[in-house]
N, C-alpha and C positions, 0 to 999 in steps of 0.2 A: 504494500500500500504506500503510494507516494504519503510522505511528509511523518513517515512510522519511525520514533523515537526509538533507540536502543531499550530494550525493555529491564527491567530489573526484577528477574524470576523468582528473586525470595519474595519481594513486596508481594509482588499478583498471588501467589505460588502461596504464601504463605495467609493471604488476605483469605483465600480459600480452602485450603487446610482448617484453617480457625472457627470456619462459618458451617454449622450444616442444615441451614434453612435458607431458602431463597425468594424472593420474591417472583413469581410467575404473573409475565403479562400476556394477554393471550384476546383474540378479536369474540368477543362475545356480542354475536347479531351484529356485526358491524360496528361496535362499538370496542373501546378500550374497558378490560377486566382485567381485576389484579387479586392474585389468591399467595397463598404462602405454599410452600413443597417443600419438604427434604431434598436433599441431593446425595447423590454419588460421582465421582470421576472415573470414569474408562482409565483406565491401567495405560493406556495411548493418551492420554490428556487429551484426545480427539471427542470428548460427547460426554455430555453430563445426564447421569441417570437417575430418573425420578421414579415412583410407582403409587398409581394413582386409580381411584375408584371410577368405573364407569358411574355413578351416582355422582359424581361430582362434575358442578359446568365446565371447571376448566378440560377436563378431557373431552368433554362432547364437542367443547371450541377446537380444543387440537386434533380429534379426527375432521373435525370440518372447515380448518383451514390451519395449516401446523407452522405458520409462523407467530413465534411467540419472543419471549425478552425474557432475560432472567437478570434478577439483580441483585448483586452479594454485596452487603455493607458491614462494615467494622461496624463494632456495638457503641452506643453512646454512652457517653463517659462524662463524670462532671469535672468541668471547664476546657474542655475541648468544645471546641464551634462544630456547630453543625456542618457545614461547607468544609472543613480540614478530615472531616473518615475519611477515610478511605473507602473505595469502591468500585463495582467492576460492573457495568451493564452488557451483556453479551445478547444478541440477536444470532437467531436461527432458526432450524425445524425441527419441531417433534414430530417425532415416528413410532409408532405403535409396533414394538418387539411380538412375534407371532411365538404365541404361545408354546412351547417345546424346544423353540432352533436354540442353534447356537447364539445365537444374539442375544436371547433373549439368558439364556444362563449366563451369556459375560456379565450381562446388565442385574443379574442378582447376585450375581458372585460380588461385583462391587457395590453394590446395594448394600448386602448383608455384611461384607468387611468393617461397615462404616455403621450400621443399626442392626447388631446382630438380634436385638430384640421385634425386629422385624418378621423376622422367619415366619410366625403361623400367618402375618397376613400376607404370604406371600402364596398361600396354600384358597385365599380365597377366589372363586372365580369371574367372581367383578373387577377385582385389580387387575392388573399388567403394568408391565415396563414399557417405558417412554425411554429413548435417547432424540438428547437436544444436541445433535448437531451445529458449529457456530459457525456463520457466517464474517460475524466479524464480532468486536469489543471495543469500549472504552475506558482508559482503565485513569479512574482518579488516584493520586497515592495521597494526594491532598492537597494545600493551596497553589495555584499555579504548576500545578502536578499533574497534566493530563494530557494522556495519550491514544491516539487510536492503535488498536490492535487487529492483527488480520487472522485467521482463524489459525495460520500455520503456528504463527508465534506464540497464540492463546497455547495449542496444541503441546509445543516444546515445553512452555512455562509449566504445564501443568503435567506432565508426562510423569507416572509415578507418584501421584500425591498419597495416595490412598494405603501406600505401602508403608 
């Protein structure tokens, strides 16, 4: 990506190791929706993995148009400014892991690395795996701290977080 800063892989790398809820934005009826998800990382830093109820609207948005936003923020701290977290907005697609393949066990394998306490709902048959796929990132480290990121470099930064 033209005008893409040298990135610094602990900051992003570690902004996301720290966080394991994300914020999910996703077009509901054509509209902007914003829910909360879990996350995992693909072992490839290439797709982050969510697992989420057909009962819930954000999946019925992401089988009916799978571009969505995810947003990982530092926690808020007192006397730190809001504007100085740190944070990382990442745009891409969610894709619905077919029940059985191999996709879909990479995507519970690092599912359950991260929420082992996860497992029995992984046995229900409303859930599935989602891999969000990035297209590209913005990554704030904090004031005057802001970079765009292009999926390969998100990819590298995050390559092995989950280990």
């Amino acid at each position: 990506m033209t005008g893409e800063r040298p990135l610094s892989p602990v900051s992003l790398a570690g902004l996301v190791r720290s966080r394991t809820v994300a914020a999910l934005g996703t077009l509901h009826a054509g509209a902007p929706f914003v829910s909360m998800v879990p996350f995992a990382v693909l072992p490839e830093g290439d797709a982050f993995v969510i697992h989420v109820s057909r009962l819930a609207a954000h999946t019925r948005d992401m089988i009916d148009d799978p571009r969505v936003c995810l947003l990982v923020m530092q926690p808020e701290s007192e006397g730190v400014a809001a504007q100085a977290l740190a944070r990382v907005s990442i745009q891409g697609e969610a894709r619905e892991m077919e029940q059985g393949s191999d996709k879909a066990r990479a995507c519970r394998e690092a599912y359950l690395a991260r929420f082992p306490e996860a497992a029995p709902l992984t046995e229900f048959a409303d859930f599935s795996f989602f891999a969000i796929r990035p297209s590209r990132a913005r990554f704030v480290a904090g004031f005057a701290r802001a970079m765009s990121v292009t999926a390969e470099t998100l990819a590298k930064a995050l390559r092995g977080i989950n280990g």
